[in-house]
C-alpha positions as CSV (number, residue, x, y, z in Angstrom):
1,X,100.3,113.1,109.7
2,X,102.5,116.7,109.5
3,X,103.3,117.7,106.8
4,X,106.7,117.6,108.5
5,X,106.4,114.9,109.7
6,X,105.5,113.2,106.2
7,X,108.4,115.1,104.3
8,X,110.8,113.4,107.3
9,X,109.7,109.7,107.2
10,X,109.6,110.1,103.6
11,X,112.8,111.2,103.4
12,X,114.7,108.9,105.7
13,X,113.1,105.5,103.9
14,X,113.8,106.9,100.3
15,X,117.2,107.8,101.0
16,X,118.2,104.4,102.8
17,X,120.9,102.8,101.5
18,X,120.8,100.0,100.6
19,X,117.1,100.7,99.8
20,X,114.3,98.6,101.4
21,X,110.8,98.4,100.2
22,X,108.8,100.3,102.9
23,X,104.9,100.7,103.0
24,X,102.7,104.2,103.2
25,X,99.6,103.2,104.9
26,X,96.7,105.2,104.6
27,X,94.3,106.7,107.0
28,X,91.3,104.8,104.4
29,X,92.9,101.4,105.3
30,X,94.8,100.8,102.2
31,X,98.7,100.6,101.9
32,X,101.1,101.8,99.3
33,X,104.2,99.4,99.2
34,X,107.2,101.3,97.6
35,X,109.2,99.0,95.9
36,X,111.5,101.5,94.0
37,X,113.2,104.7,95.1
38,X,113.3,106.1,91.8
39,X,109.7,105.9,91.1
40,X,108.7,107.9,94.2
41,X,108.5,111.7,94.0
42,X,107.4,114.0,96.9
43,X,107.3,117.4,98.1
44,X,105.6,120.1,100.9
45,X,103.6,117.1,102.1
46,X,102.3,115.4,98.5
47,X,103.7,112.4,96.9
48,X,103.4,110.1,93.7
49,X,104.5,106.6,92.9
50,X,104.4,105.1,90.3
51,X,104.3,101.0,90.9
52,X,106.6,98.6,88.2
53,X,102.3,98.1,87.1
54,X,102.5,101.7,85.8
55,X,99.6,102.1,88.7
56,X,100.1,105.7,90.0
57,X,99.7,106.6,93.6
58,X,99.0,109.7,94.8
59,X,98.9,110.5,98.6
60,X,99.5,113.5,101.0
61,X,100.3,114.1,104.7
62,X,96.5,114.8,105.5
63,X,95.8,111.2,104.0
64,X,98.9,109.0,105.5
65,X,98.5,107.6,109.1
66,X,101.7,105.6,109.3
67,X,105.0,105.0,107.0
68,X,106.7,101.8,108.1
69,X,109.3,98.9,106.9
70,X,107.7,96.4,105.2
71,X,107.0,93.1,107.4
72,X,107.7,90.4,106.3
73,X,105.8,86.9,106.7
74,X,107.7,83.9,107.9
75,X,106.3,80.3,108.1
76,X,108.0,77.5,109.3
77,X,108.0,73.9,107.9
């Protein structure tokens, strides 16, 4: 992803309000879900979060393919 790009999406879920969980998914296959606005920090195309597990995430815009809403599952009775 751009480094523009990144720093935009970024930007535009963090600052939602209300805030919604929203997921950073990674060009390895793996997904960050962030939960919590104030544990995110980013900058020129580099991010941490830190999960409520105290896991830390770090990711940049060469390593991010897609930064999305969180989808949620529904199943019916």
């Amino acid at each position: 992803m751009l480094a523009e790009n990144f720093d935009q999406s970024l930007r535009g879920f963090h600052r939602r309000r209300p805030f919604r969980p929203f997921l950073v998914e990674l060009v390895s296959g793996s997904t960050v879900r962030i939960e919590h606005p104030e544990a995110l920090v980013y900058r020129a195309g580099s991010a941490v979060y830190i999960a409520a597990n105290g896991e830390i995430h770090l990711f940049d815009h060469e390593g991010v393919s897609r930064i999305s809403d969180v989808v949620e599952s529904t199943q019916s009775a």
